[in-house]
Each structure stands twice: as C-alpha cells, then as structure tokens.
PDB file of N, CA, C and O in Angstrom, chain B, residues numbered from 101:
ATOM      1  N   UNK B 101       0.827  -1.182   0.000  1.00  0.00           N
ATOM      2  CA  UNK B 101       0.000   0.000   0.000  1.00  0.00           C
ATOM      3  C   UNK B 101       0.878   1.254   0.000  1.00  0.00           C
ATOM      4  O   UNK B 101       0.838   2.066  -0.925  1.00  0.00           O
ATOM      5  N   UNK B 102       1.906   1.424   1.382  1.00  0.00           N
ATOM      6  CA  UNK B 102       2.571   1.992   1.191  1.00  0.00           C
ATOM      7  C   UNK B 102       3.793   2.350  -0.101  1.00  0.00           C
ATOM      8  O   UNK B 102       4.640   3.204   0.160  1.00  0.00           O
ATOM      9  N   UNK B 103       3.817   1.765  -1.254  1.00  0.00           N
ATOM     10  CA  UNK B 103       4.579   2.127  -2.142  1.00  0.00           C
ATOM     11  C   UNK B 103       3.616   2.545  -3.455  1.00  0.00           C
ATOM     12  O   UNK B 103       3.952   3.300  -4.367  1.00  0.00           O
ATOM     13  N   UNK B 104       2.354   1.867  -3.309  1.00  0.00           N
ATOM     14  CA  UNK B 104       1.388   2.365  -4.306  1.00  0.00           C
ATOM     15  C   UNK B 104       0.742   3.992  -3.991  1.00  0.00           C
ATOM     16  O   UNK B 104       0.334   4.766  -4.858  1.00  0.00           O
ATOM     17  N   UNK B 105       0.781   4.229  -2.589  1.00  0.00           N
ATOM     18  CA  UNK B 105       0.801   5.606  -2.388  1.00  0.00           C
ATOM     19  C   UNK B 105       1.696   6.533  -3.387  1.00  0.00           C
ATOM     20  O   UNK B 105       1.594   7.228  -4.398  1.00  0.00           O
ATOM     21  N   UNK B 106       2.416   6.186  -2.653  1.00  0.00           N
ATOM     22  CA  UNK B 106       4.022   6.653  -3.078  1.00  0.00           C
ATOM     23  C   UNK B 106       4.233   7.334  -4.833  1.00  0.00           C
ATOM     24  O   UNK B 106       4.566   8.423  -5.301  1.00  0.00           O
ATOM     25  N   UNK B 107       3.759   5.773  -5.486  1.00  0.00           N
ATOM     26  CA  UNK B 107       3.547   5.965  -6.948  1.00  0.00           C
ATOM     27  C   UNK B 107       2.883   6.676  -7.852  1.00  0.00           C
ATOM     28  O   UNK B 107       3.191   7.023  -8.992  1.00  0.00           O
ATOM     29  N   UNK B 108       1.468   6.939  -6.888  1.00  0.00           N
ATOM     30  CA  UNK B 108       0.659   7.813  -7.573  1.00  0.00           C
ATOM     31  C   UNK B 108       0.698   9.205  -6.780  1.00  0.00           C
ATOM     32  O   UNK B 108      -0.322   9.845  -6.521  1.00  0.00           O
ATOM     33  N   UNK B 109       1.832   9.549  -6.469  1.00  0.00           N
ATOM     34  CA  UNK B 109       1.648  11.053  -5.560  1.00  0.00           C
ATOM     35  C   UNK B 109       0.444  11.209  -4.808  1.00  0.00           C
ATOM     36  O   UNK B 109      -0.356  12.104  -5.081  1.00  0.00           O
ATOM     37  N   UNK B 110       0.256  10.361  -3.838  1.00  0.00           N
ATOM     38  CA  UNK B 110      -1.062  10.395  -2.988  1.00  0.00           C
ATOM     39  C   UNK B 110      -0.793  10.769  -1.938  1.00  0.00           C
ATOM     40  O   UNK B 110      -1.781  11.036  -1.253  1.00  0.00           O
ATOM     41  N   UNK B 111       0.554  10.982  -1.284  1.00  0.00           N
ATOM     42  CA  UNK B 111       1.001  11.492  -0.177  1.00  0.00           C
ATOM     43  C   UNK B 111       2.616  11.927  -0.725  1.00  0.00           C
ATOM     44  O   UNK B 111       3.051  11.207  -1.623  1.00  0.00           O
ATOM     45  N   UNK B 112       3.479  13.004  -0.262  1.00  0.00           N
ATOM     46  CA  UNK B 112       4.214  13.535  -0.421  1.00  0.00           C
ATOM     47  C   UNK B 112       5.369  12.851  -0.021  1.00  0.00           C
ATOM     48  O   UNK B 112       6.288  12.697  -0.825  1.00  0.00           O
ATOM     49  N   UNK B 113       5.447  12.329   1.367  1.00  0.00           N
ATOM     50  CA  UNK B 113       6.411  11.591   1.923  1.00  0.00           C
ATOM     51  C   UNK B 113       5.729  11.040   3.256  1.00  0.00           C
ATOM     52  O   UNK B 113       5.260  11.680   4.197  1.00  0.00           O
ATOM     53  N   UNK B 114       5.821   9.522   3.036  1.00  0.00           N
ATOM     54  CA  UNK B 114       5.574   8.374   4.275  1.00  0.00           C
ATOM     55  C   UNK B 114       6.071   8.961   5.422  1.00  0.00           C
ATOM     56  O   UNK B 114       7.240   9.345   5.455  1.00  0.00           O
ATOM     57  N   UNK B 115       5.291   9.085   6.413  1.00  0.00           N
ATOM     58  CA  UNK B 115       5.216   9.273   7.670  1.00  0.00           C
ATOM     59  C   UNK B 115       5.501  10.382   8.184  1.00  0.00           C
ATOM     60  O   UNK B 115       5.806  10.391   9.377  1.00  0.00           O
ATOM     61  N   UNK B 116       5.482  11.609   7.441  1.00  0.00           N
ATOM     62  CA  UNK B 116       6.082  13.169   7.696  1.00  0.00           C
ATOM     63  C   UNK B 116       4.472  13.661   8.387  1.00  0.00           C
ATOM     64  O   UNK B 116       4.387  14.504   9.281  1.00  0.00           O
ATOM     65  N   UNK B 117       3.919  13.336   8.106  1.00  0.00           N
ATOM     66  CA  UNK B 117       2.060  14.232   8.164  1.00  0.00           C
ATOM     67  C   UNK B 117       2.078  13.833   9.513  1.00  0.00           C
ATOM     68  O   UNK B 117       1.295  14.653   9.993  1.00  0.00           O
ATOM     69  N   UNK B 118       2.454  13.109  10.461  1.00  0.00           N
ATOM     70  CA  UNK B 118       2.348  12.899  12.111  1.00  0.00           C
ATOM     71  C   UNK B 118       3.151  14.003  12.486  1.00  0.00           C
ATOM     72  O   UNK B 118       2.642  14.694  13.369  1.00  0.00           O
ATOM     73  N   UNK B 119       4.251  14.369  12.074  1.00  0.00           N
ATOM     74  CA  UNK B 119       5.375  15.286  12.700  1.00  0.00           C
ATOM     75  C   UNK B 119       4.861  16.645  12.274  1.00  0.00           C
ATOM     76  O   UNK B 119       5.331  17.524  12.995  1.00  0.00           O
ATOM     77  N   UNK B 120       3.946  17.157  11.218  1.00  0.00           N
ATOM     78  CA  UNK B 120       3.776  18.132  10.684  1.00  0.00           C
ATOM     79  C   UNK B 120       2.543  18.396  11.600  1.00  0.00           C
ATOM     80  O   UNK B 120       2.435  19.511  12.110  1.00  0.00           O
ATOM     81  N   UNK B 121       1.620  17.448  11.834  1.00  0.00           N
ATOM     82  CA  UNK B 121       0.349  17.768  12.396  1.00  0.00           C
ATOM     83  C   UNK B 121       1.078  18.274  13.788  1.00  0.00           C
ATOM     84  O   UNK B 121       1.137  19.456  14.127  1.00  0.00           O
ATOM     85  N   UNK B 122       1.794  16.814  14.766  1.00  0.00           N
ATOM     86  CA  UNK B 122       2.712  17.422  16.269  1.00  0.00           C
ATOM     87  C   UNK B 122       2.852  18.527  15.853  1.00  0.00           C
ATOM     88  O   UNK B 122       1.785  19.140  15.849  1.00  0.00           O
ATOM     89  N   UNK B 123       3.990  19.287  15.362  1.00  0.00           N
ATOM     90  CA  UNK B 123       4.497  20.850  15.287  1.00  0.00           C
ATOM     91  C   UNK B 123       3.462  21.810  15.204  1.00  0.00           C
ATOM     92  O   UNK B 123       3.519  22.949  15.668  1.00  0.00           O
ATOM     93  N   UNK B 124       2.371  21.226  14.503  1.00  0.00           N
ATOM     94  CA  UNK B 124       1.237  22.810  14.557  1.00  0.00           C
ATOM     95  C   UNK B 124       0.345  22.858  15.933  1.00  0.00           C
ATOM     96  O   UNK B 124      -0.515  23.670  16.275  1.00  0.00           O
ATOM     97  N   UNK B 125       0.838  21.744  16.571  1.00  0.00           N
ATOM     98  CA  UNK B 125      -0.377  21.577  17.376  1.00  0.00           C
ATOM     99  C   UNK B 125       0.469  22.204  18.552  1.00  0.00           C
ATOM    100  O   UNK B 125      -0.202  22.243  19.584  1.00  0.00           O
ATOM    101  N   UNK B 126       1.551  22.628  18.676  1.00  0.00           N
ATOM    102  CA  UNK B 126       2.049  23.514  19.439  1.00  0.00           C
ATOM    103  C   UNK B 126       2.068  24.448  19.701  1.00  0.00           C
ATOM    104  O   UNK B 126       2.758  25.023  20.543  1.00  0.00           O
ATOM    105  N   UNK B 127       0.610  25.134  18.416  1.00  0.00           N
ATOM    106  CA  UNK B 127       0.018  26.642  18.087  1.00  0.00           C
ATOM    107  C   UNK B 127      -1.798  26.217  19.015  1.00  0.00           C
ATOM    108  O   UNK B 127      -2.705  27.045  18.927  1.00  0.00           O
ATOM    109  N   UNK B 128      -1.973  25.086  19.683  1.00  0.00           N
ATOM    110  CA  UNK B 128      -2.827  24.614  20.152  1.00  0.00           C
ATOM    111  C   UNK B 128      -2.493  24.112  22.135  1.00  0.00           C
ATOM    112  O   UNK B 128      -2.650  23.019  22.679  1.00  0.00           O
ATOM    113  N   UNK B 129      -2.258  24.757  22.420  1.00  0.00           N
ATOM    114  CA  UNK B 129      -1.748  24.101  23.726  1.00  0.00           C
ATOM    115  C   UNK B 129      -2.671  23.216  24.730  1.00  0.00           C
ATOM    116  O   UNK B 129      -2.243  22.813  25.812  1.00  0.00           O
ATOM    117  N   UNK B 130      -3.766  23.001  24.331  1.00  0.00           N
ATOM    118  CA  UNK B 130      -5.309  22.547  24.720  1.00  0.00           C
ATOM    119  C   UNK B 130      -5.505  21.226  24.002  1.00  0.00           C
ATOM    120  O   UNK B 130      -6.385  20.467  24.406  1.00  0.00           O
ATOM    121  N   UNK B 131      -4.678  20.867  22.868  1.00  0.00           N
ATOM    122  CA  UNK B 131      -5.159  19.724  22.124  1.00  0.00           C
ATOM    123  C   UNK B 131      -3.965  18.738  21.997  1.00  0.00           C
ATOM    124  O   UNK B 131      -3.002  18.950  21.259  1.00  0.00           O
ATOM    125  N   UNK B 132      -4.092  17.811  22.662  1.00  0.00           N
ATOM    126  CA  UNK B 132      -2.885  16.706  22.593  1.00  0.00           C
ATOM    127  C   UNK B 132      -3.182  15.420  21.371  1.00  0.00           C
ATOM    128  O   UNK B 132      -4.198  14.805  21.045  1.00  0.00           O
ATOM    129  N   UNK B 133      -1.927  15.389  20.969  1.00  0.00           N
ATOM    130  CA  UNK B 133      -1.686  14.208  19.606  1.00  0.00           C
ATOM    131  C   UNK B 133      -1.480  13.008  20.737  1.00  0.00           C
ATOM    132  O   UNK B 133      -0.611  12.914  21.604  1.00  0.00           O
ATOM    133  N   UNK B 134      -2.787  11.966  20.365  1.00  0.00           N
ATOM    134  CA  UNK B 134      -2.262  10.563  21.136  1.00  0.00           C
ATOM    135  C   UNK B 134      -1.920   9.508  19.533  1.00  0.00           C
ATOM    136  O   UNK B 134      -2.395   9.468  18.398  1.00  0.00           O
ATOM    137  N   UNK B 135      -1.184   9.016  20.051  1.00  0.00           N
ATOM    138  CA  UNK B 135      -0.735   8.200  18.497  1.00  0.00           C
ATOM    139  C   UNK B 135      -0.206   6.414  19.352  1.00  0.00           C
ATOM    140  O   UNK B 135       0.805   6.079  19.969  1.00  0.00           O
ATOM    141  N   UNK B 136      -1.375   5.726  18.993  1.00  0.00           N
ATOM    142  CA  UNK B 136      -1.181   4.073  19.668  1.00  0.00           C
ATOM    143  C   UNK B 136      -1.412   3.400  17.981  1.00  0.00           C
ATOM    144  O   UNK B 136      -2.110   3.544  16.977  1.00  0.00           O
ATOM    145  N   UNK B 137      -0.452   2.715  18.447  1.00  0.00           N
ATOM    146  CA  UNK B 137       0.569   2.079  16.990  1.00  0.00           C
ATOM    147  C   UNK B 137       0.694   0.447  17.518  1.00  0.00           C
ATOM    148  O   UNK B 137       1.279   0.103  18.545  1.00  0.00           O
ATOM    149  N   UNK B 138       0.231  -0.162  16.879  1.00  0.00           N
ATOM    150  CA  UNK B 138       0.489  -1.613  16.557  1.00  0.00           C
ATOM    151  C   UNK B 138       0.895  -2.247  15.242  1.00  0.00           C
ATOM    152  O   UNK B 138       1.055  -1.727  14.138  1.00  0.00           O
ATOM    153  N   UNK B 139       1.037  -3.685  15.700  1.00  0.00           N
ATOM    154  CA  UNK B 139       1.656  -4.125  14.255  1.00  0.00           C
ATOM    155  C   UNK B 139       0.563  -4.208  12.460  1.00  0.00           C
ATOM    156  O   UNK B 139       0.815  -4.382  11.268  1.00  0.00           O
ATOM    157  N   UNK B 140      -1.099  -3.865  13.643  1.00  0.00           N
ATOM    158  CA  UNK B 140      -2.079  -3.849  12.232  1.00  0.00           C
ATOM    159  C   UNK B 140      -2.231  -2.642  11.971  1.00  0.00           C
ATOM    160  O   UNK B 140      -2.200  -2.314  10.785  1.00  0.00           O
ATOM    161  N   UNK B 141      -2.444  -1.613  13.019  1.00  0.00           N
ATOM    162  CA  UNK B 141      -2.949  -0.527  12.184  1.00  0.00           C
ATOM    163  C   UNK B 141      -2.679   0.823  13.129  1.00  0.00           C
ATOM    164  O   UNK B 141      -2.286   0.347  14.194  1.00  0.00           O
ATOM    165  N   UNK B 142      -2.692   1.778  13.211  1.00  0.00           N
ATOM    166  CA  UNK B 142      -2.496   3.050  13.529  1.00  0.00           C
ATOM    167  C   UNK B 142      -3.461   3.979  13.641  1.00  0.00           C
ATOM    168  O   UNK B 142      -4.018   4.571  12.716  1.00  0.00           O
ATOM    169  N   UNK B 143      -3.666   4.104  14.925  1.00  0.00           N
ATOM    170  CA  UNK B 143      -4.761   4.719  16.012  1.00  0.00           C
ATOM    171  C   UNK B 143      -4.240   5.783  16.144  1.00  0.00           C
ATOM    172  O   UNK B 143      -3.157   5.867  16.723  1.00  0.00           O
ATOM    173  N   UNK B 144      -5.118   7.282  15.449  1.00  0.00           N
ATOM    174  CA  UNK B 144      -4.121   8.924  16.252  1.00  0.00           C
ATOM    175  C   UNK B 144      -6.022   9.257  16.560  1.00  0.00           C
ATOM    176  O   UNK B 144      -7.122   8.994  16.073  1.00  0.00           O
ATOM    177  N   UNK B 145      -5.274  10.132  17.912  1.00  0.00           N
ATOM    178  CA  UNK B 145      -6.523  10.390  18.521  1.00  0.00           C
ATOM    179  C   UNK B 145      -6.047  11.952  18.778  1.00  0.00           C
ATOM    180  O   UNK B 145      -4.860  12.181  19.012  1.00  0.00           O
ATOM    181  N   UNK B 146      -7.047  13.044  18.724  1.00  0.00           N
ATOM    182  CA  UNK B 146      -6.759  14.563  19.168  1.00  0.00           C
ATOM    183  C   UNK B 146      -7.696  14.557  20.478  1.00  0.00           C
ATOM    184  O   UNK B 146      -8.907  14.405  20.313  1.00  0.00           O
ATOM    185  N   UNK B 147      -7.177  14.716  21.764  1.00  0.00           N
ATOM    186  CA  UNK B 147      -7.832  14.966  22.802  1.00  0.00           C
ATOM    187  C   UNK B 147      -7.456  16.531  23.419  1.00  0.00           C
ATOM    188  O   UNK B 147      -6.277  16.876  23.491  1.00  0.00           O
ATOM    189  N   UNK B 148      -8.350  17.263  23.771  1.00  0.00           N
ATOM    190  CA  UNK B 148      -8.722  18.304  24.436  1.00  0.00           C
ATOM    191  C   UNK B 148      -8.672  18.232  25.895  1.00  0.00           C
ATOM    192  O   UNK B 148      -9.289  17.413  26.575  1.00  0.00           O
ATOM    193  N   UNK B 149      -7.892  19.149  26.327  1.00  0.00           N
ATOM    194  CA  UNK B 149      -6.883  19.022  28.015  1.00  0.00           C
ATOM    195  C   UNK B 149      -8.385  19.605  28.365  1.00  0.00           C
ATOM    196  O   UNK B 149      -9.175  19.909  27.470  1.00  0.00           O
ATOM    197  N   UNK B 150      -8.743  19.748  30.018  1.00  0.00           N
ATOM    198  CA  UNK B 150      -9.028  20.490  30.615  1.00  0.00           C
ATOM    199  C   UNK B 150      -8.562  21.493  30.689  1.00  0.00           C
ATOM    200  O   UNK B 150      -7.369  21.346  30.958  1.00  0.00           O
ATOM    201  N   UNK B 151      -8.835  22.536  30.599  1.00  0.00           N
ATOM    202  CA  UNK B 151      -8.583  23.795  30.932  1.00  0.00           C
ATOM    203  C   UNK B 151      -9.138  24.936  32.232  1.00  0.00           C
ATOM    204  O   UNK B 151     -10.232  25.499  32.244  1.00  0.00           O
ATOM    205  N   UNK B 152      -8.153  25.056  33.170  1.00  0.00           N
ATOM    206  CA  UNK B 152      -8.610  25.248  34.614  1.00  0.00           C
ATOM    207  C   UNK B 152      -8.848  26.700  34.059  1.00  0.00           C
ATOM    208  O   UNK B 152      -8.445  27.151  32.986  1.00  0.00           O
ATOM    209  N   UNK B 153      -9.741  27.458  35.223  1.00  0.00           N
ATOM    210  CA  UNK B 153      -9.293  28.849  35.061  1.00  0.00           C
ATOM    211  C   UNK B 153      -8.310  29.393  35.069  1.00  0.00           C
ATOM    212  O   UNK B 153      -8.084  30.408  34.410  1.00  0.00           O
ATOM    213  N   UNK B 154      -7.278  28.658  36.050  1.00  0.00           N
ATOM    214  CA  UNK B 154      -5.377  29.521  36.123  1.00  0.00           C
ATOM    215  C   UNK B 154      -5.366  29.424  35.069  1.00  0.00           C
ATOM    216  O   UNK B 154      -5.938  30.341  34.477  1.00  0.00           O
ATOM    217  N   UNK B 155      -4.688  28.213  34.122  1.00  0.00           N
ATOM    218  CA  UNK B 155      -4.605  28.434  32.756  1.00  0.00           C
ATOM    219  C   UNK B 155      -4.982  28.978  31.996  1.00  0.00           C
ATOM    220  O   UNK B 155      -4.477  28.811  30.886  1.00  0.00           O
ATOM    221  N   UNK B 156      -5.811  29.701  32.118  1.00  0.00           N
ATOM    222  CA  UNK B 156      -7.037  30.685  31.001  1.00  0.00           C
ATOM    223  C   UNK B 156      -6.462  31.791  31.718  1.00  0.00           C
ATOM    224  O   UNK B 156      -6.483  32.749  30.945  1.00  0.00           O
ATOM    225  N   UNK B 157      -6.006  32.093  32.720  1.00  0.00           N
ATOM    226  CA  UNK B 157      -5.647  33.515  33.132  1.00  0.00           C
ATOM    227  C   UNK B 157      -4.323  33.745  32.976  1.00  0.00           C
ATOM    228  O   UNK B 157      -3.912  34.905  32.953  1.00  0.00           O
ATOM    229  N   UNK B 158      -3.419  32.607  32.840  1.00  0.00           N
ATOM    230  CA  UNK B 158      -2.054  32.350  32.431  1.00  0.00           C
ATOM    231  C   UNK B 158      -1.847  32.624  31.255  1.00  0.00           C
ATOM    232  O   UNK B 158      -0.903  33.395  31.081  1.00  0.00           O
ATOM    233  N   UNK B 159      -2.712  32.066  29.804  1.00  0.00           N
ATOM    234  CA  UNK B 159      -2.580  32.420  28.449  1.00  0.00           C
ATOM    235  C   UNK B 159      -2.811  33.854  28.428  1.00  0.00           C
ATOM    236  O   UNK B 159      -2.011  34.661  27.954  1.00  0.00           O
ATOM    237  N   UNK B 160      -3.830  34.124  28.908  1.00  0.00           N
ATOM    238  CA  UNK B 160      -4.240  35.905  29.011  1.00  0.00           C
ATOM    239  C   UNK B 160      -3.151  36.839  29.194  1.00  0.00           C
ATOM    240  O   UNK B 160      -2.943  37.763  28.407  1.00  0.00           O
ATOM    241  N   UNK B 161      -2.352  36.576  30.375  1.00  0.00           N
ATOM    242  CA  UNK B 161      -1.523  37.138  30.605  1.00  0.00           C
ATOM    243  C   UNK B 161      -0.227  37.252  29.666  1.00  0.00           C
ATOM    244  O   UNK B 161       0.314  38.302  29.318  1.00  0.00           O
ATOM    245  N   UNK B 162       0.110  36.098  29.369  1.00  0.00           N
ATOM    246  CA  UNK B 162       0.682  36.057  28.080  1.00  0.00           C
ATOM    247  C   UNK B 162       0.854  36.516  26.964  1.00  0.00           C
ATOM    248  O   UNK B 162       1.903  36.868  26.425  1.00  0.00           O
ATOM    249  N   UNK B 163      -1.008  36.524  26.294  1.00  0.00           N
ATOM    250  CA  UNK B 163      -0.856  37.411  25.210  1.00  0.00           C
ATOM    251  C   UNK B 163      -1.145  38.749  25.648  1.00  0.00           C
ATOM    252  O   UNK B 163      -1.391  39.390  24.626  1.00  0.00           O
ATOM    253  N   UNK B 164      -1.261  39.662  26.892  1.00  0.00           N
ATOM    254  CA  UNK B 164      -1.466  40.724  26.786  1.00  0.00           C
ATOM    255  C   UNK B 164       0.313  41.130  27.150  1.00  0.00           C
ATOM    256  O   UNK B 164       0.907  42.181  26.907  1.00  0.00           O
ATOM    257  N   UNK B 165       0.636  40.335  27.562  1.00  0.00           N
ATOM    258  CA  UNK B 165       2.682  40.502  27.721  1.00  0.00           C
ATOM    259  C   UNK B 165       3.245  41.034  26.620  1.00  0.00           C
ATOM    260  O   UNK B 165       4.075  41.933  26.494  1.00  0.00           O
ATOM    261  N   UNK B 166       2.437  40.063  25.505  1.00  0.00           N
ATOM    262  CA  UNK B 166       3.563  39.826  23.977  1.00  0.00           C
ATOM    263  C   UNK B 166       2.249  40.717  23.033  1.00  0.00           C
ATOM    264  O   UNK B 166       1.834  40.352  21.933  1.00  0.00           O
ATOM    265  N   UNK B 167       1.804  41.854  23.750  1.00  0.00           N
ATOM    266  CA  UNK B 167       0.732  42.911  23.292  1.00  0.00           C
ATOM    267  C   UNK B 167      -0.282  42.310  22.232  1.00  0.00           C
ATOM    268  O   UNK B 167      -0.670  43.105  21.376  1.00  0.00           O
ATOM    269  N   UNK B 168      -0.732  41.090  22.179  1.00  0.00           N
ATOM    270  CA  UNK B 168      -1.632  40.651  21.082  1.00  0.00           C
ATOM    271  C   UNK B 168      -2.989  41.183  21.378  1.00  0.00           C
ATOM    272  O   UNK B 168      -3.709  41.654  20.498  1.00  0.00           O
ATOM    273  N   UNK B 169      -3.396  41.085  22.879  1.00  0.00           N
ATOM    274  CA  UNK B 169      -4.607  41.093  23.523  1.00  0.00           C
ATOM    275  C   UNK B 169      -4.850  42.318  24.260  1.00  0.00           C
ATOM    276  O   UNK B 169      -3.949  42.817  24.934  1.00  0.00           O
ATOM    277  N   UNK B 170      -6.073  42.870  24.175  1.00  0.00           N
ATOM    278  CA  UNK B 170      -6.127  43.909  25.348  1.00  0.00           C
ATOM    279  C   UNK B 170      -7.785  44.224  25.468  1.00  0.00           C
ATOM    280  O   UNK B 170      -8.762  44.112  24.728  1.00  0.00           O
ATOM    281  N   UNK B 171      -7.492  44.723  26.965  1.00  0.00           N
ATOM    282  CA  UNK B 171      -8.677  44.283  27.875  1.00  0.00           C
ATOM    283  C   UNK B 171      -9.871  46.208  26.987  1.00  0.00           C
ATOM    284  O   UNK B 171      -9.338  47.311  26.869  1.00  0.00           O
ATOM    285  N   UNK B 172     -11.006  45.971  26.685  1.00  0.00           N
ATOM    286  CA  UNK B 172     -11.945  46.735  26.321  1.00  0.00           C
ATOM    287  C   UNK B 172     -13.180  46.597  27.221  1.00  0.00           C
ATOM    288  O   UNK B 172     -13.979  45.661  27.178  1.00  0.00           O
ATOM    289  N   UNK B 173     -13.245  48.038  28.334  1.00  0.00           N
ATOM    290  CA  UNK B 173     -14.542  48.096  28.654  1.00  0.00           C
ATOM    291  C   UNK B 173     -13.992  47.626  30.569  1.00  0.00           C
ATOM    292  O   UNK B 173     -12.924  47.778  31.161  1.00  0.00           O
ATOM    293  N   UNK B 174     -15.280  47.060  30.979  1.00  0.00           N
ATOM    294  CA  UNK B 174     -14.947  46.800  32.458  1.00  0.00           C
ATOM    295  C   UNK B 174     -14.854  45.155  32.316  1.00  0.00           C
ATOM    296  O   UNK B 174     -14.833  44.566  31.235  1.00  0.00           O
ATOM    297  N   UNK B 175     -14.813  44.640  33.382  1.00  0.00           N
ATOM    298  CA  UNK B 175     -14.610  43.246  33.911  1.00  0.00           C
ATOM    299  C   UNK B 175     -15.572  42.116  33.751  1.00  0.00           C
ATOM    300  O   UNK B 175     -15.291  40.920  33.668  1.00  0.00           O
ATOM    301  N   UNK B 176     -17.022  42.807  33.713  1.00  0.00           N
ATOM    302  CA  UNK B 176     -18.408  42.060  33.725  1.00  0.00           C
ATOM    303  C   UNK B 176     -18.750  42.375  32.297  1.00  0.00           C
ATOM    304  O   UNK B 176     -18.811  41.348  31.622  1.00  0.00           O
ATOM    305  N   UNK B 177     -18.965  43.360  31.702  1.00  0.00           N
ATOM    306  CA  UNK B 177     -19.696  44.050  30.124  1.00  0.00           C
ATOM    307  C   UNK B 177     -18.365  44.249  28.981  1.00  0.00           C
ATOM    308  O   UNK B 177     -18.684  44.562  27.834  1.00  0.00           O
ATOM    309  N   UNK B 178     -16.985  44.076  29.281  1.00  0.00           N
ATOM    310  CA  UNK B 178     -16.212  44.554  27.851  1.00  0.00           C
ATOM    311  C   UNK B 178     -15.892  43.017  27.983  1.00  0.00           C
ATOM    312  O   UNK B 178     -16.141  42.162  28.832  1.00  0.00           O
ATOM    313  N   UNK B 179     -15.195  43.038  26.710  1.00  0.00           N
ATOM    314  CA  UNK B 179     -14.340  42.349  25.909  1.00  0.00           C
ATOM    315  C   UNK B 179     -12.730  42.079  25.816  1.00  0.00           C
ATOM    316  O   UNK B 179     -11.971  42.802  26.461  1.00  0.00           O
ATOM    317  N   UNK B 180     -12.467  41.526  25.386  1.00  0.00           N
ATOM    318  CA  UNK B 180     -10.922  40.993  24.459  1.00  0.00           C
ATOM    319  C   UNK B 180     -10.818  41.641  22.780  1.00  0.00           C
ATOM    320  O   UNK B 180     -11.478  41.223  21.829  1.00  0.00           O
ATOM    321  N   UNK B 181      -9.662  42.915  22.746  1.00  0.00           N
ATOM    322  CA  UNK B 181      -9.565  42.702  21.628  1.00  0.00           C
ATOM    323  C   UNK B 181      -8.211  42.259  20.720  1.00  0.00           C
ATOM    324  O   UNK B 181      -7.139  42.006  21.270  1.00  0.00           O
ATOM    325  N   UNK B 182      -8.323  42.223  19.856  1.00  0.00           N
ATOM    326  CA  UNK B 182      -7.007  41.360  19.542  1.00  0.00           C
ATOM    327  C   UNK B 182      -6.560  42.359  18.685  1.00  0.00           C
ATOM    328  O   UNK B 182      -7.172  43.068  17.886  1.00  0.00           O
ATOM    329  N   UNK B 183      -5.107  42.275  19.061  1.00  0.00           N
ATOM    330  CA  UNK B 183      -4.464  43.356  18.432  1.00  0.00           C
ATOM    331  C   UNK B 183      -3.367  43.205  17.104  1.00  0.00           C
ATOM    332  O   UNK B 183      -2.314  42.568  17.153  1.00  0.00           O
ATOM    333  N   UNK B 184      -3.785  43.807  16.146  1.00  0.00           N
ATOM    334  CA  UNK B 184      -2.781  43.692  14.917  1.00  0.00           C
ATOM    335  C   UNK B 184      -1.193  44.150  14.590  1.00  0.00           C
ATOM    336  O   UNK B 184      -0.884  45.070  13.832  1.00  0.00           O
ATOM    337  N   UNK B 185      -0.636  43.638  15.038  1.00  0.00           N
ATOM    338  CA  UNK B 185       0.637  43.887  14.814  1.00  0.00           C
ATOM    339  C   UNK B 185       1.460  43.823  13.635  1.00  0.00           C
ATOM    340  O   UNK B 185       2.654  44.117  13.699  1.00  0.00           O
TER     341      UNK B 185
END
C-alpha cells in the first residue's frame, strides 16, 4: 500500500504528516496528539486538556505581555480585543 501511495503522488512523503500535524499543534496548547501504533494498524486520537481557570488567566496574561490582547470596557460588560501587529 505503502509504495502504491508513493507511486501515484497520494502522499508527499511516508510518515512526515504525524510530525507536521505534532508541530502545529504547538500553536494549540489545549489539544494533545495521542498516536497508539500496533503491528495492524495506527490509532491517532486529538484529545482536548481540561482547561482550569489559572490556565485561562495564564494564556491571558501572556498574550497581553507579547501585546496581542487587550482588555476593552470593564470586567463584567467589555471584551478581548485582539491586536494587529
């Protein structure tokens, strides 16, 4: 299978698309790559962390650090806006 891929340009290069998906998902810090591998077949699963409130106040802080984010309005009625750099 794997070489009939191959033949008809149906995939670019065997086994690169796991490492490409990992690396973006590092633009995702909430979504973990599970990858269970046996000798028949190959199980990838995307699971979604919990996310506590610290953590949600931790990213916040973050992007308002690295100026992406900023706070509009009061605490209860404004918003998040995102800033163009």
């Amino acid at each position: 299978m794997r070489n009939g891929c191959l033949s008809v340009n149906k995939v670019e290069q065997w086994g690169t698309g796991f490492i490409k998906v990992k690396s973006e998902l590092e633009f995702y810090p909430n979504i973990e790559l599970e990858i269970n591998d046996d000798s028949n077949f190959t199980q990838i699963r995307f699971v979604k962390k919990e996310t506590t409130q610290e953590t949600t106040k931790e990213h916040l802080a973050s992007l308002k650090k690295e100026d992406k984010i900023e706070r509009v309005g009061s605490t209860k009625s404004g918003y998040w806006k995102v800033l163009e750099n």
